[in-house]
DRENPA-3360 file (N, C-alpha, C; in nm, 2 decimals, always signed):
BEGIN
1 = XXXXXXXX = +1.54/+8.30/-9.05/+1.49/+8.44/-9.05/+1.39/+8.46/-9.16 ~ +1.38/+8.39/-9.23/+1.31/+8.42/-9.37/+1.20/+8.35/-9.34 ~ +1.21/+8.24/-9.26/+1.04/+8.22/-9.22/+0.97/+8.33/-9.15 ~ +1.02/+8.37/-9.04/+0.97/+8.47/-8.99/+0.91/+8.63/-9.02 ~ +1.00/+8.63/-9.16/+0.97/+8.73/-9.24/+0.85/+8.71/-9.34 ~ +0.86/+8.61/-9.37/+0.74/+8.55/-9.45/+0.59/+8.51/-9.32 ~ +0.62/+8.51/-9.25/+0.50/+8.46/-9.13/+0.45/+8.63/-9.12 ~ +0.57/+8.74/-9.09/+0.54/+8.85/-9.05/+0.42/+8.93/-9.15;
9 = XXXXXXXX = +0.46/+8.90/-9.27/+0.41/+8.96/-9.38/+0.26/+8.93/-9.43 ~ +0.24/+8.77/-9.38/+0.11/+8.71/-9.39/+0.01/+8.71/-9.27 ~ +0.05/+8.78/-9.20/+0.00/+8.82/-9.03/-0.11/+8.93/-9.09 ~ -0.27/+8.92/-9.08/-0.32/+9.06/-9.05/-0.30/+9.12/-8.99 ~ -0.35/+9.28/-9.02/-0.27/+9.40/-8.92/-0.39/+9.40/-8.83 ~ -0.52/+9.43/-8.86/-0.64/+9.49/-8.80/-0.70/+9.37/-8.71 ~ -0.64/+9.24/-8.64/-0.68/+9.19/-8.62/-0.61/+9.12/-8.53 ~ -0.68/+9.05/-8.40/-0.61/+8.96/-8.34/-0.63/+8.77/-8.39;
17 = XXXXXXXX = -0.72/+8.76/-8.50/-0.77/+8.63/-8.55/-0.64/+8.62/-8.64 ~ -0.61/+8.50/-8.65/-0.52/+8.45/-8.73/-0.55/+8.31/-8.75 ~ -0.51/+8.28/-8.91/-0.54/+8.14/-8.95/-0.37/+8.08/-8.95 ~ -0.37/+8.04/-8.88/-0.23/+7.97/-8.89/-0.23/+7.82/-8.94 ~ -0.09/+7.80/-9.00/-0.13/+7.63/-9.04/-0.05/+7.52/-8.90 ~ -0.10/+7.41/-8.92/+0.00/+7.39/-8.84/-0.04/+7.33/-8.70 ~ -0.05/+7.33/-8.61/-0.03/+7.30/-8.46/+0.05/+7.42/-8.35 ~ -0.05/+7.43/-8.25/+0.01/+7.55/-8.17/+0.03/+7.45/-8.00;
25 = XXXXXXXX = +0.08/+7.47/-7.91/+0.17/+7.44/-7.80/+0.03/+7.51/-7.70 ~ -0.01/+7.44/-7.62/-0.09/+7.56/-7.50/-0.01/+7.52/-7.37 ~ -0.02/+7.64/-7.33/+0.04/+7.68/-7.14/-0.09/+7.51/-7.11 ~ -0.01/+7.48/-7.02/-0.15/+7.39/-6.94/-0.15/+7.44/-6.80 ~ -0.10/+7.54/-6.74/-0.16/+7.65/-6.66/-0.19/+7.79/-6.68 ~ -0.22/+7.85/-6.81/-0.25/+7.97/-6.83/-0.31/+7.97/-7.00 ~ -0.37/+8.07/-6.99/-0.45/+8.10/-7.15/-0.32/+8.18/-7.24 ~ -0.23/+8.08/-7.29/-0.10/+8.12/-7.33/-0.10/+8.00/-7.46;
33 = XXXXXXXX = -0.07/+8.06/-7.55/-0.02/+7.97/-7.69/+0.07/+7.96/-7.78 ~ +0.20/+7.94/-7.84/+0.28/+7.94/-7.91/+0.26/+7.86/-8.02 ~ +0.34/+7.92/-8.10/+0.36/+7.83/-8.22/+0.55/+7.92/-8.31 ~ +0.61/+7.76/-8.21/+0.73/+7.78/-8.29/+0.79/+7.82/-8.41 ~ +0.83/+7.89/-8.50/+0.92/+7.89/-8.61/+1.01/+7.76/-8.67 ~ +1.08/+7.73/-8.56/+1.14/+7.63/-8.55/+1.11/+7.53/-8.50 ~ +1.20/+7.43/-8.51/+1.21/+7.25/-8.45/+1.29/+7.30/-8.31 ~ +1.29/+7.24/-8.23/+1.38/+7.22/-8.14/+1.53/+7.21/-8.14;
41 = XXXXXXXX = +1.55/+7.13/-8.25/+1.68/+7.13/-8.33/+1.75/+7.18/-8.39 ~ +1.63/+7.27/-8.46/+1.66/+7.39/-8.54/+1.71/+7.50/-8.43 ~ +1.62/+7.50/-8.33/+1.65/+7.61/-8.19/+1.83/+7.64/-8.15 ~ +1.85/+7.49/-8.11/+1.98/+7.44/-8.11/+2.13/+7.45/-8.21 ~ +2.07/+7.43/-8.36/+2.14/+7.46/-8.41/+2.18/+7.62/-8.46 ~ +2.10/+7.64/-8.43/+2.07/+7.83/-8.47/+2.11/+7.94/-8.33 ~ +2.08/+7.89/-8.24/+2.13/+7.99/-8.11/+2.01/+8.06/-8.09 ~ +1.88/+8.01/-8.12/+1.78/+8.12/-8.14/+1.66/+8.08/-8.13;
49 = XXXXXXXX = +1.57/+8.11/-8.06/+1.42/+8.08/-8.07/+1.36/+8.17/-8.10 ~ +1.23/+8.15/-8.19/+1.13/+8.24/-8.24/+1.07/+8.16/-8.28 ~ +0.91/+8.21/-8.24/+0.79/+8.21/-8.25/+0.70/+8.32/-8.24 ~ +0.58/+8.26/-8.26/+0.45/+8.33/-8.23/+0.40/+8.32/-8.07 ~ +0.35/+8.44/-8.04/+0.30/+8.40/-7.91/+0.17/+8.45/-7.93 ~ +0.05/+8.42/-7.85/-0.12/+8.40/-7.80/-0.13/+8.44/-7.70 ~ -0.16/+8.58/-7.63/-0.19/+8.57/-7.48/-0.37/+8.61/-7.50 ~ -0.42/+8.55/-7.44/-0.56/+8.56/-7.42/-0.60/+8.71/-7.36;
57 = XXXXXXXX = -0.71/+8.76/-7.41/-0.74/+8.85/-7.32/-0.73/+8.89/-7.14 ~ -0.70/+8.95/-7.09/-0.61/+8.96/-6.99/-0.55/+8.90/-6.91 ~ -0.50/+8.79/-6.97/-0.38/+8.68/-6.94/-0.26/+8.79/-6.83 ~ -0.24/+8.66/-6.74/-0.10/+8.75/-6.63/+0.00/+8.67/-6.67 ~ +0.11/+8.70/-6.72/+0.25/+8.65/-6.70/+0.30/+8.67/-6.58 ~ +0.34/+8.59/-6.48/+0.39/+8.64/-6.40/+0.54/+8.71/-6.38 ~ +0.57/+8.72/-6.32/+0.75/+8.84/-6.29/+0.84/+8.70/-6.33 ~ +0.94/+8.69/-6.38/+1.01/+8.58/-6.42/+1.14/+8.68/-6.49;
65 = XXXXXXXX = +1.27/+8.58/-6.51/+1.37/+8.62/-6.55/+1.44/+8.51/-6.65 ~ +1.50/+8.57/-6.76/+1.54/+8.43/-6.85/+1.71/+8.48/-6.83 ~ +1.77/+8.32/-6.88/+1.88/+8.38/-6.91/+2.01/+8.43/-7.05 ~ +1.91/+8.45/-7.10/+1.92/+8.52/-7.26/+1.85/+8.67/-7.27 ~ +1.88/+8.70/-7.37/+1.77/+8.82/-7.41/+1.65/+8.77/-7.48 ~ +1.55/+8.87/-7.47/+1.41/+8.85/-7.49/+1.38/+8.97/-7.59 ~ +1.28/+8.93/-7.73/+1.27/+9.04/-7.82/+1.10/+9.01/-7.83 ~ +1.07/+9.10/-7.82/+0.88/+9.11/-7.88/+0.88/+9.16/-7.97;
73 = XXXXXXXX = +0.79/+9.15/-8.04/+0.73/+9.26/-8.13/+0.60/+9.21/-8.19 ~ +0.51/+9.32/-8.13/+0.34/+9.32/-8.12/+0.27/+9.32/-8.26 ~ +0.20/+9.18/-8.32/+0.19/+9.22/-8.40/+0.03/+9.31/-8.44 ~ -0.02/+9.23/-8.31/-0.19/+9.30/-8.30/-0.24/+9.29/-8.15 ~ -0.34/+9.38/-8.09/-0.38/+9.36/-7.96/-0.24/+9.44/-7.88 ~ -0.26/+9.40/-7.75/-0.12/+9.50/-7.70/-0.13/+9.41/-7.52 ~ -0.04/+9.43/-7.43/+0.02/+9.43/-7.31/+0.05/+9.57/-7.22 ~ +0.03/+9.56/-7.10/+0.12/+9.60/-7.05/+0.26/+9.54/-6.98;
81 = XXXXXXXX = +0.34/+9.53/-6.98/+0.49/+9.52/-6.92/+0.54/+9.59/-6.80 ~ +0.58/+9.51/-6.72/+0.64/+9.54/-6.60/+0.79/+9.53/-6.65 ~ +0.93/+9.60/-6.69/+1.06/+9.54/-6.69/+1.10/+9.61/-6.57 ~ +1.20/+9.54/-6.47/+1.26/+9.56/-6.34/+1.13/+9.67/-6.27 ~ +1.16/+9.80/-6.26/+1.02/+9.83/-6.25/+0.94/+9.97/-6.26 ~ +0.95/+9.95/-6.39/+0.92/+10.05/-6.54/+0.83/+9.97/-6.62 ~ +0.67/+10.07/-6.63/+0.60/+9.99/-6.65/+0.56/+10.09/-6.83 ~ +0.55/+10.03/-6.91/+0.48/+10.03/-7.03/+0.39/+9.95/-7.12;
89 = XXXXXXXX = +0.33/+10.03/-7.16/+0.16/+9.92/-7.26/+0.27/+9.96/-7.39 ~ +0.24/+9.82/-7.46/+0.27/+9.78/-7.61/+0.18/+9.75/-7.66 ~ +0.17/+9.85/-7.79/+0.04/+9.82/-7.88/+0.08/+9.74/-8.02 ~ +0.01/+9.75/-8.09/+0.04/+9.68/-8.22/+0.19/+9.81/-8.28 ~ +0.24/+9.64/-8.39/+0.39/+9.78/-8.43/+0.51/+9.78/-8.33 ~ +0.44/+9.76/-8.18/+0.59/+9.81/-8.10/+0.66/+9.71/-8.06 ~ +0.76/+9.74/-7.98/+0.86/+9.59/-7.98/+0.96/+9.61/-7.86 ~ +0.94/+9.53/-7.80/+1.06/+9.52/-7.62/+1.15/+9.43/-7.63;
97 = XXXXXXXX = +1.30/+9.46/-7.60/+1.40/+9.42/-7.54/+1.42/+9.40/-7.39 ~ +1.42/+9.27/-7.35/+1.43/+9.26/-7.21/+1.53/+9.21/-7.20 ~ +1.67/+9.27/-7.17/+1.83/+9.18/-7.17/+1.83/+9.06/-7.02 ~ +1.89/+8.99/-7.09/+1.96/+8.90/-6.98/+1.93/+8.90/-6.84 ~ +1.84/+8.83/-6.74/+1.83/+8.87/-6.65/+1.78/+8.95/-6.60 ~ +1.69/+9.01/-6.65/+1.62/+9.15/-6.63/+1.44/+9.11/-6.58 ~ +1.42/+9.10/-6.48/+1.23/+9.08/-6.38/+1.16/+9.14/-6.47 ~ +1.05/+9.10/-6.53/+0.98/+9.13/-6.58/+0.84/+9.08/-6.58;
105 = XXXXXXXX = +0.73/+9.07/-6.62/+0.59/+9.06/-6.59/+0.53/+9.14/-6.71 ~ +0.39/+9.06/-6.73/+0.30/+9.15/-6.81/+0.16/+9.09/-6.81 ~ +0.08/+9.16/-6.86/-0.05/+9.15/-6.85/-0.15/+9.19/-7.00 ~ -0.20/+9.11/-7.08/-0.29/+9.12/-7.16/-0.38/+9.21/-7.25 ~ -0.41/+9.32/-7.24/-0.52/+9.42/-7.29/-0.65/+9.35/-7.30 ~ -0.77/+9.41/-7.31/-0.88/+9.37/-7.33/-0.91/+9.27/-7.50 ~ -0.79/+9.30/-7.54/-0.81/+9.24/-7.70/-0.71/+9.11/-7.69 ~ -0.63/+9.12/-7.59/-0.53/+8.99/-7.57/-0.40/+9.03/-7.69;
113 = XXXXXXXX = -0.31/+8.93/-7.72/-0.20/+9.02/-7.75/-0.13/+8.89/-7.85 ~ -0.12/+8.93/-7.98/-0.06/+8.84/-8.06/+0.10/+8.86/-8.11 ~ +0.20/+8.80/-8.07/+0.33/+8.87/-8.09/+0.43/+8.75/-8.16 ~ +0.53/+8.83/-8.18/+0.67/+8.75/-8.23/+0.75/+8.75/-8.13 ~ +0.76/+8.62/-8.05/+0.86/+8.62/-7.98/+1.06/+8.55/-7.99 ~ +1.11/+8.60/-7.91/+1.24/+8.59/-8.01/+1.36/+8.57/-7.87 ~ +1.45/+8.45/-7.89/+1.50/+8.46/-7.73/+1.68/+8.41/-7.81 ~ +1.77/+8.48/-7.74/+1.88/+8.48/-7.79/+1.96/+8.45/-7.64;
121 = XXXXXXXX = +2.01/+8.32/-7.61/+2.01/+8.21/-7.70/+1.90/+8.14/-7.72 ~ +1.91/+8.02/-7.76/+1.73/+7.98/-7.75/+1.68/+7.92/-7.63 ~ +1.78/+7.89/-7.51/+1.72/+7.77/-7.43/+1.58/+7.85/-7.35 ~ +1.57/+7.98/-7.35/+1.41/+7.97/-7.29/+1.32/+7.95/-7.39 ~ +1.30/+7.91/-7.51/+1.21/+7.88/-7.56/+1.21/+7.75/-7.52 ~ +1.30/+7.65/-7.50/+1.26/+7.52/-7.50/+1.16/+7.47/-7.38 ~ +1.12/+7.55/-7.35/+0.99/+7.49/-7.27/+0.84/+7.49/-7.34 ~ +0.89/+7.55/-7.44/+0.72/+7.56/-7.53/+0.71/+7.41/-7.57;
129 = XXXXXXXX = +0.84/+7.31/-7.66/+0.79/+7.23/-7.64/+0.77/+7.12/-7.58 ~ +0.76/+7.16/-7.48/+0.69/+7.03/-7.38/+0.59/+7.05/-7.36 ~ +0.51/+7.16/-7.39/+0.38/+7.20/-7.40/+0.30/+7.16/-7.47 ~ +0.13/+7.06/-7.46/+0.12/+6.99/-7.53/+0.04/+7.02/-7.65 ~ +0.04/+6.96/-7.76/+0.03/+7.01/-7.90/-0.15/+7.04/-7.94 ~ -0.22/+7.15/-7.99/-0.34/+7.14/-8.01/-0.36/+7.22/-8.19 ~ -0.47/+7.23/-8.24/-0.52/+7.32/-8.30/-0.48/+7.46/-8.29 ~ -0.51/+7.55/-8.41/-0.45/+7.68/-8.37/-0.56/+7.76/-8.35;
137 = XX = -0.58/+7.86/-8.26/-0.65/+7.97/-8.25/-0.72/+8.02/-8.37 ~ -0.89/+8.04/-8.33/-0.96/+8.03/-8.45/-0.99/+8.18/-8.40;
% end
């Protein structure tokens, strides 16, 4: 958690550019980017995924369901969210709970959308990494 709090704090507010160190994960079918907190291991040992997420300017997530809970929290740029089917825009600051099995979807803003994402337990994060490793967003 202390990474995350230290990552949170070094995050500009006014801005969707971020210099991150490191290596980020791309979707290889969507304009989608992560960059874990953790190891895989660490995922495992912790019960927990968190990262950073990248959605490109009006990037679709499609409607999908995990089987854990899902935590956001926007740190710049914003979405709209589809949860079951209640729709809300998240701007910078705000932050969604999607429990367990709950349909959800969302979609990008014209600024694209930089967040903290957070999955209890961790096994939906483990698909970030199989995603293959690049440069971070400049």
């Amino acid at each position: 958690m202390l990474a995350l709090l230290l990552a949170l704090s070094s995050a500009p507010a006014d801005t969707c550019r971020f210099d991150l160190p490191g290596t980020v994960r791309r979707n290889p079918d969507a304009p989608i980017m992560v960059q874990p907190l953790f190891t895989k291991q660490g995922v495992d040992s912790l019960g927990v995924y968190a990262g950073w997420i990248f959605l490109s300017p009006g990037t679709v997530v499609p409607e999908h369901q995990h089987d854990g809970d899902e935590v956001l929290f926007v740190v710049c740029g914003g979405a709209r969210f589809r949860v079951n089917e209640q729709e809300t825009a998240l701007r910078q600051g705000a932050s969604l709970r999607v429990p367990k099995g709950t349909r959800h979807a969302a979609i990008a803003g014209p600024e694209g959308m930089v967040a903290v994402q957070m999955y209890r337990p961790g096994g939906a994060g483990h698909r970030f990494y199989d995603w293959p490793e690049g440069p971070p967003p400049k």
